[in-house]
C-alpha positions, 0 to 999 in steps of 0.5 A: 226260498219260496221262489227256489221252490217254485222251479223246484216243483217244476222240475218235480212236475217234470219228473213225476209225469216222465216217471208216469209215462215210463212205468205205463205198461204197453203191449210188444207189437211185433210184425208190423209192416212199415212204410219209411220214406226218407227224403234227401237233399244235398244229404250224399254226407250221411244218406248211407248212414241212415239207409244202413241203419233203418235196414240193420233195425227192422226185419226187411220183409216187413220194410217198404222204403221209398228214398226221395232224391229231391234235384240234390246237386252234390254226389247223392244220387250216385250213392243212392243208386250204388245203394239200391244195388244192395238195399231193395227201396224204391228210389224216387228221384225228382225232376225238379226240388219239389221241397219236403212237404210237398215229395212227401205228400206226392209219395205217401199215397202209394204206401201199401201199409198202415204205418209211415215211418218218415227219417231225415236223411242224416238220422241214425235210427235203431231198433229200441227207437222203431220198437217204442214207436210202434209200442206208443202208437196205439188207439188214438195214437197216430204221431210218436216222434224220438228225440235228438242225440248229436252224432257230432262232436265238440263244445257246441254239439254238446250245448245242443245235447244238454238242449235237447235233453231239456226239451225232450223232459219237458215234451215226453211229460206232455204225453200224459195228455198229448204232445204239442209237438213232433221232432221230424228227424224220425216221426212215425204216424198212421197214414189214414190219420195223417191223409185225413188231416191233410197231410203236410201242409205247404205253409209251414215253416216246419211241417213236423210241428204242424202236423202235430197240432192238426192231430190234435186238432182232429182229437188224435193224440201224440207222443214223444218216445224216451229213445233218441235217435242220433243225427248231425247238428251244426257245428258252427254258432252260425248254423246253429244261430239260423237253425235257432231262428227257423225253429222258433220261427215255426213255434210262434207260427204254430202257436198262432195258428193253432191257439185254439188248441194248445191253449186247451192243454193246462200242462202246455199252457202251465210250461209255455207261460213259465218260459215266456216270462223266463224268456222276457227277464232273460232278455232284459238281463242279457242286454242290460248290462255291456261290460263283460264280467257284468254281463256273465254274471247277470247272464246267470240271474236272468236265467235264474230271474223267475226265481226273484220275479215274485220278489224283484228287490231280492237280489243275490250278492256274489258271484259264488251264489250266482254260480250255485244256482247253475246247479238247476240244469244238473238233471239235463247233464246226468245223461251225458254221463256214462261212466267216470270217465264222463264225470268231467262233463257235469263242468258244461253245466257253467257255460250252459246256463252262464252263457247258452241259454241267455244268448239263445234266449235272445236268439228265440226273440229274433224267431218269433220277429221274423216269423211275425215279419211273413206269418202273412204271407206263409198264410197264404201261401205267398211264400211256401214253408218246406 
């Protein structure tokens, strides 16, 4: 019972800081100019998509758009060129794949306005998304970033949603203090802040998250908006499993590089330590076991393991208890339901805990070992990031 109550109190935890941060009141800020940029490689898939919706969410006047063709080799460039017919952004189309970071930080310098707004080009954005940003992103507020909503559909997509759901309750409770991170499929930052930090950096693996962490290195503060913005996720466990890889690869370079800084944030450094030793007991119980039906049973208990970690003789002794405790997740599947309709969904709460996040769990440890691998040589600058 008490450890029960231990993950009982963080989700409270959770909760009343989302609570807090959703009744704070913040001013309506309207007619602000806003620079976007929105750099595309290989993106011919969904490049309209994107355009279309950042036009179809902000007054056009108050726009200045530049799209950043980075040397794709599919059919990008000639939809962008037929959309530029239509749509008045500035079309940039490098010689050569400069990557992310670096057309970005080429461009950025020549914005005319205070604010960047900077989309993956196969993000869906809206105007509840572009509205909270610029509500949040006020005083020393110069990074806000949205969440994540698949715009695909299927089994996997939908693990990534309840994902997502999960790591977007535990990153808005942050911005009572500040975010430790952002989500760089939509990110709205001050450029002077972001000029004075030094814009991206060309070491990191994942540039978004670093940018966040030389914010709050420089005593600004970030945020994360409770509005998603949809985008494409993998489809495949493959694509899934290298994305995973790259992402906790970042994370670890990032909690290195800037341990001065996260360990600072008692909220980040309370939720962080919960999920090392939830990742630690989750390995070790995933592995331990080779015969499937042992495997899918202990799956659940080392998702479940920081409830016994205090009494470890403690243990539960069928598999109908085992299943009960998958009930846990059910606040990160309440928002995929929508109508009755959905009522079905709350049964992805079995293979979400049962099998996803054990196996990801795993997949997080294989981030941090390839990031361990080149922390080196990313450092300095050897190998560059994006």
């Amino acid at each position: 019972m008490r450890n029960i109550l231990i993950w009982c109190g963080f989700l409270l935890i959770i909760g009343t800081l989302l609570r807090l941060d959703h009744q704070k009141k913040r001013k309506k800020v309207e007619g602000t100019p806003l620079s976007a940029f929105i750099p595309c490689y290989n993106d011919g898939a969904t490049i309209e998509t994107t355009l279309k919706s950042l036009y179809a969410s902000y007054p056009h006047e108050l726009l200045e758009v530049f799209v950043i063709n980075d040397k794709s080799t599919d059919n990008s460039l000639a939809i962008l060129e037929k959309l530029n017919q239509s749509y008045p952004f500035h079309l940039i189309n490098n010689k050569e794949n400069l990557g992310k970071s670096k057309s970005l930080n080429e461009i950025i310098p020549s914005a005319s306005h205070a604010t960047l707004l900077i989309i993956d080009a196969d993000t869906k954005i809206s105007k509840a998304n572009i509205t909270d940003m610029l509500k949040r992103k006020v005083w020393k507020v110069a990074g806000v970033s949205c969440p994540y909503k698949p715009l695909n559909k299927g089994i996997l997509p939908t693990m990534q949603h309840i994902e997502y759901v999960m790591l977007a309750y535990i990153q808005g409770s942050y911005n009572i203090i500040s975010a430790m991170g952002m989500r760089g499929g939509c990110i709205m930052v001050d450029k002077k802040a972001f000029l004075e930090v030094g814009s991206f950096s060309y070491q990191a693996i994942i540039e978004d998250m670093d940018l966040a962490f030389k914010l709050n290195k420089a005593w600004y503060k970030v945020e994360q908006s409770q509005i998603p913005v949809e985008t494409e996720v993998p489809n495949t466990f493959k694509d899934r499993w290298k994305q995973k890889i790259r992402r906790w690869s970042w994370g670890f370079q990032c909690f290195v590089k800037y341990r001065k800084i996260w360990i600072k944030n008692p909220l980040h450094l309370l939720f962080i330590s919960y999920f090392c030793v939830s990742t630690g007991v989750s390995v070790f119980y995933f592995v331990k076991d080779r015969i499937l039906i042992n495997t899918i049973i202990e799956a659940n208990q080392s998702w479940t393991a920081i409830f016994f970690i205090l009494n470890p003789k403690w243990r539960l002794t069928t598999i109908f208890t085992k299943l009960g405790f998958t009930l846990f997740a059910l606040p990160y599947i309440i928002p995929l339901i929508k109508s009755r309709k959905d009522l079905r969904k709350i049964i992805y709460i079995i293979p979400f805990s049962l099998v996803y996040i054990p196996l990801f769990f795993v997949v997080n440890i294989g981030g941090i070992i390839s990031c361990s691998t080149k922390y080196r040589a990313l450092e300095s600058g050897k190998i560059r990031g994006r």
